[in-house]
C-alpha positions in Angstrom: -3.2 -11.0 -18.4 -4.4 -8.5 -15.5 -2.2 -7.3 -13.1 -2.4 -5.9 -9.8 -3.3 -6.9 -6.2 -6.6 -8.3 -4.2 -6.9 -7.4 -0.4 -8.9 -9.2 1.6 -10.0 -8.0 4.9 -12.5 -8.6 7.5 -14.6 -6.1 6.0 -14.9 -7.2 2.6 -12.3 -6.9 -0.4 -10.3 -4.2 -2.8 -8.6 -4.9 -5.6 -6.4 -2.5 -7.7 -5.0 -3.1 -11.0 -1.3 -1.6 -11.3 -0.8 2.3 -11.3 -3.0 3.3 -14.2 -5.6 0.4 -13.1 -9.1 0.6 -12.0 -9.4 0.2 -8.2 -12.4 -1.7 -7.0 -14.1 -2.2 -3.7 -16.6 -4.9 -2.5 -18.7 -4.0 -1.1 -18.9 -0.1 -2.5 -19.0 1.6 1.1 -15.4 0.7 1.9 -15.1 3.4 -1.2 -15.7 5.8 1.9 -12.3 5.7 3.0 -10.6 5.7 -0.6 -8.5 9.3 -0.4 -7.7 9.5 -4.2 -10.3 9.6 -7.5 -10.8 6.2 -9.3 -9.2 6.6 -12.5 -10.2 4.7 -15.4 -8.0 3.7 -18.8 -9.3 6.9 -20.3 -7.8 8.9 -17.9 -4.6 9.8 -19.5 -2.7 11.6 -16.4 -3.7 7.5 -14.8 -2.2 5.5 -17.9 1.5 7.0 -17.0 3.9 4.6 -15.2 6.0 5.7 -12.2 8.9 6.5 -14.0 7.1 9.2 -16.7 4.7 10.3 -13.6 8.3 11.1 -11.6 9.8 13.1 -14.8 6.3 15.5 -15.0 6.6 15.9 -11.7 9.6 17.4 -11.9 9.1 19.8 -14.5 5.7 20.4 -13.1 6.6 20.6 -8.9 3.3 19.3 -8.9 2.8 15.5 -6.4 3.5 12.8 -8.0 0.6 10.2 -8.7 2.2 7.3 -5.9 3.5 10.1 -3.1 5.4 9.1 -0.2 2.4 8.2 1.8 1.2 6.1 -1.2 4.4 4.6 -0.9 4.5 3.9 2.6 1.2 2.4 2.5 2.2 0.0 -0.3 5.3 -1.2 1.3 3.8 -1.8 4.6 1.4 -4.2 3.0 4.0 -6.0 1.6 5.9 -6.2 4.6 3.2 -7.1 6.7 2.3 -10.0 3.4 5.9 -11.4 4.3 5.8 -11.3 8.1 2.4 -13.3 7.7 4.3 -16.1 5.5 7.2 -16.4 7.7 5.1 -16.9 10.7 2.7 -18.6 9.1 -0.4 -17.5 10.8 -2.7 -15.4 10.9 -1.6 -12.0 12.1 -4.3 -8.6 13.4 -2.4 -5.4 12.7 -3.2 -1.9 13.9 -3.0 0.5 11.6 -3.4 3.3 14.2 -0.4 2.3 16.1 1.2 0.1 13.5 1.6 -2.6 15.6 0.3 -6.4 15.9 -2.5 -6.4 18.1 -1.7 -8.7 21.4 1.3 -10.4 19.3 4.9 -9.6 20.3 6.4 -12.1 18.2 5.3 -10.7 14.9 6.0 -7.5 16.4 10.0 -8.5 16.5 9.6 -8.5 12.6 8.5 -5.0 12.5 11.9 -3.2 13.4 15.7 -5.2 13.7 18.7 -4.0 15.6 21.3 -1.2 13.6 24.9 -1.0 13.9 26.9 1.1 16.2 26.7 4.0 15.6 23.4 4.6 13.7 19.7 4.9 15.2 16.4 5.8 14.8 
């Protein structure tokens, strides 16, 4: 059984297959924009999971394979996955501003209210 995830877009579609996986893009140009080198399962340094990736890095300094921006990138997805389910719509997002586009509402589930005394 494959894993991994399928983005569709109003461009076209990629699809990557876990952190060692092959990431593919349809159709090919929107490979323009990919920052990082398509592995492949022969690529060793691409067939280690986050956890063994993390330890080299430590004893390496070098950046781990899913950085912080990685990171960041992958959870906003998610989160912008889950405010699409809740609302139950279809949502345009921003990526330059990281906002909704024309959508208040959805933006509410972008941010909540802290606690005395802590802020952002």
């Amino acid at each position: 059984m494959a894993t991994g995830v399928t983005f569709l877009g109003s461009e076209g579609r990629v699809s990557a297959t876990g952190v060692s996986g092959v990431t593919s893009f349809e159709p090919e140009s929107l490979q323009r924009d990919y920052a990082h080198s398509v592995h492949t399962a022969h690529d060793l340094y691409a067939n280690k999971g986050h956890y063994e990736d993390f330890l080299d890095c430590v004893r390496t300094r070098r950046r781990p394979r899913a950085d912080v921006e990685i990171g960041c990138r992958t959870v906003t997805l998610c989160h912008l996955g889950n405010i699409t389910y809740e609302l139950n719509r279809p949502l345009r997002w921003d990526p330059d501003r990281e906002t909704f586009v024309d959508d208040p509402a959805a933006d509410r589930w972008l941010d909540r209210a802290r606690r005395e005394p802590w802020s952002i």
